[in-house]
Each structure stands twice: as structure tokens, then as C-alpha cells.
N, C-alpha and C positions, 0 to 999 in steps of 0.2 A: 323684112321680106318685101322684096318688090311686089308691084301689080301682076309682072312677067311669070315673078318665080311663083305667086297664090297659084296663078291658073297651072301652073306645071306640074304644082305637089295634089291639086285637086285631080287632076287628070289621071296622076299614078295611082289615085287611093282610090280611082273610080273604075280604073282598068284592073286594080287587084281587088275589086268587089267589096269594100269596105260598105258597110251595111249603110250609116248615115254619117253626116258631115255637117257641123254644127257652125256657122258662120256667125261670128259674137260680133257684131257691127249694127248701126242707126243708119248708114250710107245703103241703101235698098237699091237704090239707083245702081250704083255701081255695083252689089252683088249681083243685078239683074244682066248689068252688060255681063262682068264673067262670066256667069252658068252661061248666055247663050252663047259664048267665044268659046265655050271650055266643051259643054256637051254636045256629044255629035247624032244625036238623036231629034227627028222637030218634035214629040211627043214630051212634051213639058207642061204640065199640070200646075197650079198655085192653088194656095190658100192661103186667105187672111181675113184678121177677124173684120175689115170693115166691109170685104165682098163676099165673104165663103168661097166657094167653089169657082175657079177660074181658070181661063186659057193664060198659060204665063205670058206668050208673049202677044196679044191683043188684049187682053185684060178686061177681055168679056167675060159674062156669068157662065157657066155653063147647065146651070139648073133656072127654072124659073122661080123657084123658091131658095132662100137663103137657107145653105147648108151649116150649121157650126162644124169644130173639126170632126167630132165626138162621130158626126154622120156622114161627114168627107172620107175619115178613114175607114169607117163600115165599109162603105160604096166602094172605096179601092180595095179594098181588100178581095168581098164577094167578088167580083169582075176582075180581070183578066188583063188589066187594063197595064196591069204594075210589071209583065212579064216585059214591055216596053218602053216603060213611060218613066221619066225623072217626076218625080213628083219635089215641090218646092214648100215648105212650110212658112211661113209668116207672124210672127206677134207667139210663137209659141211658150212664150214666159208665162203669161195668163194661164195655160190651158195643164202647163206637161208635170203639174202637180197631180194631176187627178187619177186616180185608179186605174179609170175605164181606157183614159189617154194612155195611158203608162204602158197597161195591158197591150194595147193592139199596138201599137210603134214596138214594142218587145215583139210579139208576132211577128209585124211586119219586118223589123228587122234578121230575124229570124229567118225568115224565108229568101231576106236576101241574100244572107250570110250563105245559105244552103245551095246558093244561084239559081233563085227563082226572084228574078226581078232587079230594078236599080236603084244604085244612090238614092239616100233619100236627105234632103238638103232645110236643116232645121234654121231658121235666119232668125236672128233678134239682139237686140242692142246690153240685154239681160242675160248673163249666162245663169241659166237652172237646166242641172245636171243631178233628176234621182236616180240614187242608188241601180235602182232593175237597171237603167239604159246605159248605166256608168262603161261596160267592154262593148258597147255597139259603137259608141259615138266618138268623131274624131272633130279636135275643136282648132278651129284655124280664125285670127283673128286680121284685119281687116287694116292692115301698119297705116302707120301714117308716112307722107311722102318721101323716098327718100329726094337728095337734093337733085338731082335731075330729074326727075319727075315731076318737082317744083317748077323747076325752069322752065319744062314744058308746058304745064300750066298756066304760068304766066304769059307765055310768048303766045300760046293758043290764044288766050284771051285779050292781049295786044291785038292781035289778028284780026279777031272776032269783030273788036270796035272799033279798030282802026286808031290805037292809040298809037301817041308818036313813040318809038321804041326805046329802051331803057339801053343805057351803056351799061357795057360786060360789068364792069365794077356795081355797079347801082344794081344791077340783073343778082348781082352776086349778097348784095347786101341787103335786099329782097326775102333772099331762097333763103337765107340764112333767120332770117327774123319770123318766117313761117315756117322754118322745123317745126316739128310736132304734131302740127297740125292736120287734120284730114283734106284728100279736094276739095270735099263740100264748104268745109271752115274756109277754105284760100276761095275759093269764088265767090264764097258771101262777101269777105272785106272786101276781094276786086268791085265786085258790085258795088256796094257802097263807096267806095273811096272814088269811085268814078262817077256815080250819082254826084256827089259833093262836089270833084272838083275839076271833073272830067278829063281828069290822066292820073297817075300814079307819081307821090309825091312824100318829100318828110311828114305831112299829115297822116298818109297810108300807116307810116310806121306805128305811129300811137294808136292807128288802126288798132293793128297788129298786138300793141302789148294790151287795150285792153278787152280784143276780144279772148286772149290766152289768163287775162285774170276771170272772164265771165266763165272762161271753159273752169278752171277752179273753184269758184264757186257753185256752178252744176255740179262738180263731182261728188261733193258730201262725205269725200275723201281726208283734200287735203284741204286745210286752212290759211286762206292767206295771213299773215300776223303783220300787222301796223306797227312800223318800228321809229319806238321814241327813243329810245333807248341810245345813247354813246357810250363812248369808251370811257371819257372822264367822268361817266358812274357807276365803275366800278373801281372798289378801293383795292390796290394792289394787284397779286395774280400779273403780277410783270411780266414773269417767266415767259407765260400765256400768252398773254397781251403782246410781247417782242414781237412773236413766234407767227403770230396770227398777221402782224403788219408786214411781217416780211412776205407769207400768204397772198396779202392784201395787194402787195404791190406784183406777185407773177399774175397776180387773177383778172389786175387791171389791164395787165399788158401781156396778153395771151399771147396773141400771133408773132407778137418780137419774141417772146422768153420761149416758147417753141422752136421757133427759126435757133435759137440760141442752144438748142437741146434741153433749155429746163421741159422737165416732165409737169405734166397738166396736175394741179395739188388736188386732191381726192376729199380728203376731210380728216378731221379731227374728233378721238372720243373721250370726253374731259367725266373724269369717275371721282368719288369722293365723297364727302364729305353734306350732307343736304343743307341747302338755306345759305350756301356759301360762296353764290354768284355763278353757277352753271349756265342756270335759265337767260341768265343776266346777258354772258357772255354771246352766248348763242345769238341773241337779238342785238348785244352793239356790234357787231361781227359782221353780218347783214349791212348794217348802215358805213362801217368801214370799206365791204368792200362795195359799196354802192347798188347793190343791186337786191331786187324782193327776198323776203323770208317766207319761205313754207314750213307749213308744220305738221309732221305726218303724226295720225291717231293712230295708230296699231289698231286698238279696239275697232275702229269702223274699217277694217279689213275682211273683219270675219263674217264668212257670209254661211246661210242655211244647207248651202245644197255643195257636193259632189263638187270642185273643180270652182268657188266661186270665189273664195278667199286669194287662189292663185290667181284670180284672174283680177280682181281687186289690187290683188299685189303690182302686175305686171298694167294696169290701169293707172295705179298713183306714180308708177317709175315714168311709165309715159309721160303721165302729164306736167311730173318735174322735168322731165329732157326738153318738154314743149316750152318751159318758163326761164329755161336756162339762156343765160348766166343766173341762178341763183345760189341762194343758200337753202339745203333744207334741213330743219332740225328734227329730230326723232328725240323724243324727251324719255324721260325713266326707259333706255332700251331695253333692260334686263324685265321690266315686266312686259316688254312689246314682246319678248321671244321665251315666253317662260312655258315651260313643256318640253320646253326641246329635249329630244329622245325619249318622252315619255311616252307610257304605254296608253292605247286609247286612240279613238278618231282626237281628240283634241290635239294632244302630244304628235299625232302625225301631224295634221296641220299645219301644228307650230312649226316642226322640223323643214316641211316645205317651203314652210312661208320665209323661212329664214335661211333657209338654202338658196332659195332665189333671191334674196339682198344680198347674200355674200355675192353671188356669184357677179349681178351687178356691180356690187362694189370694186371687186375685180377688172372687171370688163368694160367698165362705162368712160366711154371718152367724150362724151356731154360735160361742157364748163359746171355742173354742180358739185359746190361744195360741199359735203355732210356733216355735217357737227350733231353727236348723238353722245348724251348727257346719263350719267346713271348713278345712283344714290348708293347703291347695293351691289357689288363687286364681287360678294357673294356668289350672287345666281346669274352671274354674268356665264355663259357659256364660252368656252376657251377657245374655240375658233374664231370668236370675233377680236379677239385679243388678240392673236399670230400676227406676225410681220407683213405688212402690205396691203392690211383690211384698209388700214388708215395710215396717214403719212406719220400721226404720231399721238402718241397715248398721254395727257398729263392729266396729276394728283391733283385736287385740291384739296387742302388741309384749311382746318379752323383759322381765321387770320390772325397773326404777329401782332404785338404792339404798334410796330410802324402800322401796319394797313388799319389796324383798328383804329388808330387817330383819323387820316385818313377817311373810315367807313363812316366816323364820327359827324367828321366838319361835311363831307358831301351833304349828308342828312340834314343836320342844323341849319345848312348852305341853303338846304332846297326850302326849309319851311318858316326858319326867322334867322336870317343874316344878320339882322341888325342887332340880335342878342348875344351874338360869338363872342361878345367882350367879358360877356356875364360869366361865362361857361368854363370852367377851367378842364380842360379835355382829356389833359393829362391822367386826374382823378377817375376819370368816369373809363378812361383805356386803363390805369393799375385793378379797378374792380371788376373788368370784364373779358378775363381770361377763362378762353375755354369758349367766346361766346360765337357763334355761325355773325355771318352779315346780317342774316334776318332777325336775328335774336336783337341785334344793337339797332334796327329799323322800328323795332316793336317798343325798346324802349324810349330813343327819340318820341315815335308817335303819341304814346302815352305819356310821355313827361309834358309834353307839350298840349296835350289835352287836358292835363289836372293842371295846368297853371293858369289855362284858360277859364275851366269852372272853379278853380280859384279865384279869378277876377283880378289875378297880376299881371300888372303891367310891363313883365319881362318874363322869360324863360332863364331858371337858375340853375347851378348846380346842382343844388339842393333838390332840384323838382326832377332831377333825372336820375338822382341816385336813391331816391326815394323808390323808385321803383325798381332800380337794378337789385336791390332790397328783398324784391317780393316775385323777382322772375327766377327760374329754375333754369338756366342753360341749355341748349340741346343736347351739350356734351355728360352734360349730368340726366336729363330725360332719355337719351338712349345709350346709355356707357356700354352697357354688354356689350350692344351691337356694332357700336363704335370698336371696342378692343377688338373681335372679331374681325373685324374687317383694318383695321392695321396690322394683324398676322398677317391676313392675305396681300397685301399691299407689299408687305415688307418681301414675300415672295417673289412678285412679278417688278420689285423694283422700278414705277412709273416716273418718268420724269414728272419734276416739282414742278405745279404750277405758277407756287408763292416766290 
């Protein structure tokens, strides 16, 4: 939603007496310009916790004593003042827990719902939304620019300092690298990139990426993840692995394979099999196609109050669109959305919270690609499975002999190369059928660990099957739920990853 279109949907909701209007933004500045563009009243009142009681737009005290709100909204209430006046709240996350708060804003909403009195304008960068206020309050969030708005931003602040003016293309290359982002975020870099180097340059750009990793790190959301990880560490999963370079290659070259008709690739959700290079996948995938790994936590979505979880939700889509080109991974998704359609505030939650990723998923023409991993196939919910969520669904199954040789020498590769003469591979792939990647990772580690407090001077056969001896397989630690879940496989027929 543009700047234009905020102030137009405020002004309908304000002309049809919508009691309050919850503004979920840090940018104060610019909520301040709107209301005063938007309302046509000069009686505009504030509150905020570091002045109390204030004239909104001088931003004098209006008491000689510091009001909190608990006594700001007494005072409006008692007096007369509300038949005319916008009153404006500030910092109201602290406060709209409390009883006493809850009560009078319930009131006072109340009375305006009734038409006695005006909007009442909740601002804070926190959505808390209890229960009592939940049908009074209409919650409008604060977009980030879209790409003409950008531009104008930029070119204002050309203006401003009298930089020398960027070419269309470069203007273009600019707007595009600050998607996501708020005004405040694009005039902080401008600022700085012109402290440094007194015009706007390829240094702006790394500006740029990593002011959009700082903004990820503030979020407490999503995770950036440090990717060591390649492809030549994963054994096998070919199928996969083709699938994803052919991915790799429309994702390099957007703007041609568009012009070309290819459609923008969405993502991939790779189900199966646990310990058997999912995780793996997700992170060399990232490094293939060159660009950052995010990793969304489901669990820090969920928030306390009313409307906080969605807003959490529609908070981490942002800030992937803001980092985009990237990849993001969503790991075990069948427990990110588990509830769905169940009974209970929880079970609804879940349902919203995952009705808004579908719907994203759907709709998002942001370069992110999705790669979302899940163990249990089970509790997977069937809508995320239909045609079109994702460009394509593959299996992973326990690895083949080829790939176990393969998951073998990587291992041995990565910790004594120089003992692969010792090691007959073959032997140690005929005993370890049935076994996940992780399973053959854990025996490497500990064979190579007991030959250490051994005090030999190699790595043997002998020292790896010693323990393939004494390990249980995953496909024998969880068989039931394995057989389980190739019924359902067998079902929905996924293409093979191996």
C-alpha cells in the first residue's frame, strides 16, 4: 500500500467513525506528517510516554505536570474535549496491557462508536492487541516504499545536497536494492554513503546489503545462516541436486528468463526421510544460487496478544522481500503449522498464520526462493501439498549403496584423506543398509575417535565397523513411523529425490 493509498483508507475509516486505528510502525515522523495531511480538524491532541500530555502539532506540554496515559485519558474523557478533538497515542505497547487502560479506551471507544467523538489513533512499532479492544481497532501497517517512491526519495535527496544526478539505469539499480526497506532506513544509508564519500556509488550498494542484514538481525525473527556448506557435500540426491541447478541457473538470470517467459521459480518442499541431507540441501542451495540463506523459526512468530503472531508473520515476509534475491528455509514445516484446523485460540492461530504463507506463496513475485523441509509427511496438512504451492515436491529416501559409498569417502575425505587406502568402503556400504546420511556421519566420527584414543596411527576398517556393530540405524530406531509414512508416500506419489 502506497503513502497515497494509507492516507485514503484512514480517511474512509475516519469518515465512517471507525472508533480507533492502530498505526504498527517505528517511523513517528511520518505517521505525524499523515494524520496531519489526512485529518481535517486543527484539534489534535498527543500522548507519549517521554512528554505525557501534548499539543500534536507543536509538541508543547499541555499540563505543567507530567500526565501518564492512565491520567491523560481520565482528563479526555471527563471534558468535552473528545467531541472534537483526534486524539493521538504514542508508545502504547507499555501501557494497553493494563486493566485500568483497557477499561477507559473500551469506554472511550465506545462512545465513539456511538458518535460521540473522533478517531482515536494508537501508534507504536509493537502490535498489542487485548482481547476487550480486539472489534474497536482497525490495524493499518506503515509498507515499505514501493519503487517510485523510492526514486523519489532518492532524487529529493540528490536535490537536497546537490549531488551530481544518477543515470536512469543506476536510479534503477538503486530503487531496486532498497526494496524493502522503510524512508527512514533509505535516508539513513543516503546519509551515510554521502558522509563517506560524498555522492552515491558501488559502495552505497554494500551500504545497502548490509544495512538489510542489520534490519535481520533486529528482527529476532529470522536468522541469517552462514553457508559452508556445497553441493559436493552432499552424497547423491541427484534427482534433487539436477532440479535445483537448473533453478539455479533461471534465478541467476532473472530479467533474461522473464523477457523469455520463464516464470519466476517459487521453491521447493523436500519431505522424507530425517538425517538424510534435507537440512544439508537447503544450505548448499543458498551457496549455489549465490545469494543469503534465511531461516524462518515458526516458533518466534507466536506472539501474546490478539493480531501479533499475523503481524509477526507479515513482519518476516517483509523482511525476506527486503533481502531478496534470497533463499529462505522454513525447516521441519509440518511442526511450523501444526494445529491447523484445530479447535482452540491456538489451532486458530495456526490456521491464520498459514493461511497467510500460502497465500504469499501464491502471490509473491519477490526473487525468494523457498525451500521448506519436513520429516513427517504425516501431519503435513494437504493444502500445502496441491499444485502451485511450490514448483515441485521431492522424496528423500535412506541412501543406495552408490550414494552410501559416496556419503562414505566425503566423510573420511573431510577428516583423514590420507587413510582412504586403509579403508575398504565397500565393506562398511554392504553393512550399512538402511542407514540415513547422519547415521554413516556418526559412525565415521566415532571410528575415527576410538582409533585416536587408541593411539593408532591410521584409521582402519576394522575401527569403523567396530562400531557399525554397536549403532542401531534410524530405520530400525523408528520403523513403525517410517512404514507409516511410506503408506502415505506411496499415496501422493513425490518425485524421487535419489
Amino acid at each position: 500500500m502506497t503513502i497515497q493509498n494509507l492516507k485514503n483508507q484512514i480517511q474512509l475509516y475516519m469518515d465512517a467513525q471507525y472508533p480507533m486505528i492502530y498505526l504498527n510502525t517505528f517511523e513517528e515522523t511520518k505517521v505525524d506528517e499523515i494524520i496531519s495531511k489526512t485529518v481535517q480538524t486543527e484539534n489534535i491532541l498527543e500522548w507519549n510516554a517521554s512528554n505525557g500530555f501534548i499539543d500534536f502539532k507543536t509538541k508543547v506540554s499541555l499540563f505543567q505536570n507530567y500526565l501518564g496515559l492512565e491520567e491523560t485519558l481520565i482528563s479526555f474523557l471527563r471534558s468535552n474535549e473528545g467531541e472534537q478533538t483526534v486524539l493521538v497515542l504514542k508508545d502504547v505497547h507499555h501501557f494497553i496491557n493494563e486493566p485500568k487502560i483497557i477499561s477507559m479506551l473500551k469506554e472511550l471507544a465506545t462512545r465513539i462508536y456511538n458518535g460521540s467523538g473522533n478517531t482515536v489513533f494508537l501508534v507504536s512499532p509493537v502490535l498489542k492487541i487485548p482481547v476487550e479492544l480486539e472489534k474497536y481497532i482497525s490495524v493499518f501497517e506503515l509498507e515499505a516504499l514501493e519503487t517510485a517512491e523510492i526514486k523519489e526519495t532518492i532524487e529529493k535527496f540528490i536535490e537536497t545536497y546537490e549531488i551530481e544526478p544518477l543515470e536512469e539505469d543506476k536510479l534503477d539499480v538503486f530503487s531496486n536494492a532498497f526494496k524493502g526497506l522503510t524512508e527512514f532506513e533509505i535516508i539513513n544509508i543516503l546519509s551515510l554513503a554521502y558522509s563517506l564519500e560524498g555522492q552515491l556509488n558501488r559502495r552505497t550498494l554494500s551500504l545497502i546489503i548490509d544495512e538489510k542484514f542489520q534490519v535481520v538481525k533486529k528482527s529476532g525473527i529470522i536468522e541469517m545462516v552462514q553457508l559452508k556448506e556445497e553441493f559436493s557435500d552432499i552424497g547423491g540426491l541427484s534427482n534433487l541436486k539436477n532440479w535445483l541447478e537448473k533453478k539455479a541457473t533461471i534465478f541467476q538470470n532473472i530479467k533474461k528468463a522473464q523477457e523469455y517467459g520463464v516464470d519466476l521459480p517459487k521453491g521447493v518442499l523436500i519431505v522424507g526421510m530425517p538425517g538424510c541431507g534435507k537440512s544439508l540441501t537447503a544450505k548448499a542451495a543458498a551457496q549455489l544460487f549465490n545469494v543469503p540463506l534465511l531461516r524462518l523459526d515458526m516458533g518466534r512468530l507466536l506472539g501474546q496478544y490478539v493480531g501479533e503472531s499475523e503481524a509477526n508473520m507479515r513482519k518476516a515476509i517483509k523482511l525476506t522481500e527486503a533481502i531478496s534475491p534470497c533463499v529462505l528455509w522454513i525447516d521441519e514445516v509440518e511442526k511450523a503449522f501444526a494445529g491447523i484446523n484445530g479447535l482452540g485460540g491456538g489451532g486458530e492461530v495456526s490456521t491464520r498464520l498459514f493461511g497467510n504463507f500460502l497465500t504469499w506463496m501464491q502471490e509473491k513475485t519477490s526473487p525468494t526462493f523457498v525451500i521448506a523441509t519436513a520429516n513427517d509427511i504425516i501431519n503435513l496438512p494437504p493444502e500445502l501439498l496441491r499444485k502451485g504451492r511450490f514448483d515441485e515436491i521431492f522424496f528423500v529416501d535412506f541412501p543406495n549403496e552408490k550414494e552410501r559409498e559416496t556419503i562414505f569417502q566425503i566423510h573420511l575425505k573431510r577428516r583423514r584423506q590420507q587413510d582412504l587406502h586403509n579403508i575398504n568402503i565397500q565393506t562398511l556400504v554392504s553393512k550399512t543398509k538402511g542407514y540415513s546420511g547422519a547415521d554413516i556421519e556418526g559412525v565415521v566420527i566415532e571410528g575415527i575417535e576410538n582409533a585416536f584414543c587408541n593411539k593408532a596411527s591410521s584409521v582402519k576398517t576394522q575401527d569403523l565397523e567396530e562400531v557399525i556393530k554397536k549403532t542401531r540405524s534410524l530405520s530400525e530406531v523408528l520403523k513403525d513411523r517410517i512404514d507409516a509414512m511410506n503408506q502415505k508416500l506411496k499415496h501422493y506419489n513425490f518425485k524421487s529425490a535419489n
